[in-house]
C-alpha positions as CSV (number, residue, x, y, z in Angstrom):
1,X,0.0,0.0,0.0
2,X,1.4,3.2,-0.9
3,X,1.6,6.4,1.7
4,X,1.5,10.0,1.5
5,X,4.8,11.1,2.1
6,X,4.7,13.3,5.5
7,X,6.4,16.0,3.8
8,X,3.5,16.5,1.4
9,X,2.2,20.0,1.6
10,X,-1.6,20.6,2.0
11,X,-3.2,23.8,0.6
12,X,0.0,25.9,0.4
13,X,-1.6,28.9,-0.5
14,X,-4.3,29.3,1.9
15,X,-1.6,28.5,4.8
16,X,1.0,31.4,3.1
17,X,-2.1,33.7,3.0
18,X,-3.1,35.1,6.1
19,X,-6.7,36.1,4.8
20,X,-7.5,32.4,5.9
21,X,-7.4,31.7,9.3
22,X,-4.6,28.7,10.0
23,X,-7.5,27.0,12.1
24,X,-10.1,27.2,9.3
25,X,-7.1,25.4,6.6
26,X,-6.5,23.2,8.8
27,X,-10.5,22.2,9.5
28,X,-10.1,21.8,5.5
29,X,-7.3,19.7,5.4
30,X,-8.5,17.4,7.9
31,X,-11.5,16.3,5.5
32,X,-8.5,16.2,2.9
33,X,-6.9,13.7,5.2
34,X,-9.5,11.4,5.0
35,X,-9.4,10.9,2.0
36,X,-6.0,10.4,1.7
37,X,-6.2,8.0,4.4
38,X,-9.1,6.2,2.5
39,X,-7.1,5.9,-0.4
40,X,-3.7,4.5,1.7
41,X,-5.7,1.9,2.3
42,X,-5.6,0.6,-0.9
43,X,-9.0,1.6,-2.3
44,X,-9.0,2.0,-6.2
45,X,-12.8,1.7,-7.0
46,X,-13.2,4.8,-8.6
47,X,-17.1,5.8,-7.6
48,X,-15.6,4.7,-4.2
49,X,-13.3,7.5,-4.2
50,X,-15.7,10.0,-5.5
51,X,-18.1,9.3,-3.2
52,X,-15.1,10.0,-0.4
53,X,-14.5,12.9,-2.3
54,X,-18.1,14.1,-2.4
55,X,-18.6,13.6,1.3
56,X,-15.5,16.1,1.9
57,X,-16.0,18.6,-0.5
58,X,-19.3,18.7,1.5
59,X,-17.8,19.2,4.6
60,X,-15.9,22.0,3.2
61,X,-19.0,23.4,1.9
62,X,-20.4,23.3,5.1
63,X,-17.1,25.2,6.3
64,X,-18.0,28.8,4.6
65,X,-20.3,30.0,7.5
66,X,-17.0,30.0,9.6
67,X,-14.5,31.2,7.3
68,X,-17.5,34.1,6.9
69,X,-17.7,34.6,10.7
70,X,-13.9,34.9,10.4
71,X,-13.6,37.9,7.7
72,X,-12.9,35.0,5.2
73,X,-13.9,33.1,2.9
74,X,-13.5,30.2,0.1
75,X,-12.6,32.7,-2.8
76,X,-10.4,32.0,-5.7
77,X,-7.4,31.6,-3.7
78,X,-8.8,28.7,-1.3
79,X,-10.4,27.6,-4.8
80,X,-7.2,27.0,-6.3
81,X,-5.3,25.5,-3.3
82,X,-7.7,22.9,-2.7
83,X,-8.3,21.9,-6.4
84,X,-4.5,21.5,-6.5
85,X,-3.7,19.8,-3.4
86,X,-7.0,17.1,-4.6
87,X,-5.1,17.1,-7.8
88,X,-1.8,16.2,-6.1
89,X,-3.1,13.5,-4.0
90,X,-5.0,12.2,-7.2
91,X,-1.7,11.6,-9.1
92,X,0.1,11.0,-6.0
93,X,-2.2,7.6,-6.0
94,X,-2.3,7.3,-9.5
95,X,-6.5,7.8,-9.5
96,X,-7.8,9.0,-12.9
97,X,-10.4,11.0,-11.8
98,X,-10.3,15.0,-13.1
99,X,-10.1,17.2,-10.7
100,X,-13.1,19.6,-12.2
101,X,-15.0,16.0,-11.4
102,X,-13.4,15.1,-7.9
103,X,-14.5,18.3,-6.7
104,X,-17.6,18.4,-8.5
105,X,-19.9,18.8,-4.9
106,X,-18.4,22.3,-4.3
107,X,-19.8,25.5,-3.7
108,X,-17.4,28.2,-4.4
């Protein structure tokens, strides 16, 4: 079974950018986790994955009333970081799913 190297780097532009509260990314890339943890396992069943996927997109989702309550919020930046950090854990496991499609569930 293949694992994440611990020196991968989670949502690198939301932590450099202090308009996003270090608790909030990190509330983000717990849900992030999971899904990497999911796929150490072993999974490969792709609607599997998605589904994984899904359910933490929708916890981010569910993320932006706090980010709000923070002066915050998941704009283009956060957009961006977690599209690519989902795109990097994708090719990191060799998954063929496109990233437009993994986070398919979000809001922003």
């Amino acid at each position: 079974m293949k694992k994440l190297s611990s020196d991968f780097v989670y949502l690198k532009d939301m932590y450099i950018d202090g308009y996003f509260p270090n608790f909030l990314v990190d509330k983000v890339k717990a849900e992030l986790v999971k899904v990497v943890e999911f796929l150490e396992q072993g999974n490969q069943d792709i609607e599997e994955i998605q589904l994984k996927l899904d359910f933490a997109i929708h916890a981010i989702n569910d993320l932006a009333e706090e980010f709000d309550e923070n002066d915050s919020e998941i704009e283009t930046v956060a957009r961006e970081s977690i599209a690519q950090t989902v795109e990097d854990i994708l090719a990191f496991f060799g998954i063929d799913i496109d990233t437009e499609v993994a986070i398919r569930e979000r809001d922003w």
